[in-house]
N, C-alpha and C positions, 0 to 999 in steps of 0.2 A: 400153843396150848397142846397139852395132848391129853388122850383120856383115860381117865386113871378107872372108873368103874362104869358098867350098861346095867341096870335096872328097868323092871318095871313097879315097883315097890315104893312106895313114897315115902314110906317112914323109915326105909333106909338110906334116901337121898336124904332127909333132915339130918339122922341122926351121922352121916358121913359129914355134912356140912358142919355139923358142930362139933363134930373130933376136928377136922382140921382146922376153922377158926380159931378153934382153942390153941393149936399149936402156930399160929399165926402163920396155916396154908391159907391163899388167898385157893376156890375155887370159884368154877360157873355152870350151872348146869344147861343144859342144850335139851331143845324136844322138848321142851314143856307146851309151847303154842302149838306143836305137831298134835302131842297126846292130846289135849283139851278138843282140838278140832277133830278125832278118831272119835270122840263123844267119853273119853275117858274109862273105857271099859278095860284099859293096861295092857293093850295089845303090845304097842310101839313103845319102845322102853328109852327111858333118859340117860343124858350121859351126862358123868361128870367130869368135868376138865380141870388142871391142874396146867401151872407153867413145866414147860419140859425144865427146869432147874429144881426144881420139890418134886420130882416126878419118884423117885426113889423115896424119900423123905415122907411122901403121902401115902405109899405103898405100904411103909413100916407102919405108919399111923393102922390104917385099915386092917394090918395082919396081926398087932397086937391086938386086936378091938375084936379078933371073931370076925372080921369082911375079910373076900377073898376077892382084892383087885381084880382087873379085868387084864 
């Protein structure tokens, strides 16, 4: 797995989660039990993980869409 974006923003892990499902990237997001247990205030930012083979391919996704990969 490698990571395609770091957020602290939630409604751009959804809305990245739903561009790539669409395109049938499988991802996973990480830090989400970290964030909850910091109490949620968005210090600690999440990552999203992608397989190193769509790693380019999720890239495109997110630069057509207005997100700038990590």
């Amino acid at each position: 797995m490698r990571e395609l974006l770091r957020t602290n923003d939630p409604t751009v892990i959804a809305f990245v989660t739903a561009l790539l499902g669409g395109e049938g990237i499988e991802c996973f997001v990480l830090d989400v039990n970290t964030s909850i247990l910091e109490g949620s205030i968005g210090i600690l930012p999440r990552r999203v993980m992608v397989r190193a083979a769509d790693l380019e391919a999720a890239r495109v996704v997110l630069t057509d869409n207005g997100i700038e990969p990590s």
